[in-house]
C-alpha angles and dihedrals in degrees: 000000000000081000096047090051092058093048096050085055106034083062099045099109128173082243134030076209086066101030092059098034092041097046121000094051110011087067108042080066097107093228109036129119110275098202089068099075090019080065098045087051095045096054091050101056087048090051115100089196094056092039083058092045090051095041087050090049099048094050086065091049089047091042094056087046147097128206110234129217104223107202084200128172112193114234093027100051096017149337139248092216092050115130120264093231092202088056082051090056112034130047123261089252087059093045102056093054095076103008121090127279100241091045117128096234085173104064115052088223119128113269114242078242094051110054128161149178127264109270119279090354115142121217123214130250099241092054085061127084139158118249113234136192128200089335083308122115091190107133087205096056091044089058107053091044083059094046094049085052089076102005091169100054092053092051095057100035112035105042091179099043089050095051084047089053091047084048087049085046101050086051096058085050090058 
């Protein structure tokens, strides 16, 4: 989630026209200069008004969300060794900007956090169940629960996802 958080902010832009010119299309130019957009995405993630804009954002994903139960074997759903298709596609600077810390950005292998399915493979109903928490299905609830669980950690570890817990907090106190 920590992840997801960078990226939505990473991608809040005063324009869409910006945003998809700066970032999504400039870098993929195989010989552009890769501090422009480094720069707009940087400013965004320091930025405690677009922060606010992406946790904000992702609480209306999350509230329109369900957890899923994945009954998954490697080498037959997916692979460890896969190919990280957004390492495929953006530059190791970029990259190190919203992934983790302890992410191989030097290698396009799948992340232990990032895990997918096989291509086009399609995985069967009974494989397939909701997470619940306490009799609850809110996504919301079920991650705070897992963040109070090492609160610390996260705390230290996880600076967006910590911020997106304080946000979920203050909500509850109004």
């Amino acid at each position: 989630m920590d992840v997801w958080l960078k990226w939505l902010t990473g991608k809040i832009s005063t324009s869409k026209f910006k945003y998809w010119f700066g970032t999504a299309i400039y870098m993929k130019i195989p010989f552009c200069i890769k501090s422009i957009p480094n720069n707009m995405v940087k400013k965004s993630l320091d930025s405690k008004e677009k922060r606010l804009k992406a946790y904000v954002k992702m609480k209306e994903i999350l509230d329109n969300s369900i957890f899923l139960v994945l009954d998954l074997k490697e080498n037959i759903d997916f692979d460890y060794n896969d190919t990280d298709e957004v390492k495929k596609t953006y530059y190791e600077s970029f990259l190190k900007l919203l992934y983790l810390s302890d992410s191989d950005l030097k290698d396009n292998k799948m992340e232990y956090w990032n895990m997918h399915t096989y291509s086009n493979k399609a995985i069967k109903p009974q494989k397939i169940s909701l997470l619940k928490h306490n009799d609850n299905y809110d996504v919301n609830n079920i991650l705070i629960s897992i963040i109070e669980k090492d609160i610390k950690y996260i705390k230290n570890n996880y600076e967006f996802l910590y911020e997106y817990y304080i946000y979920i907090q203050s909500l509850k106190s109004c």
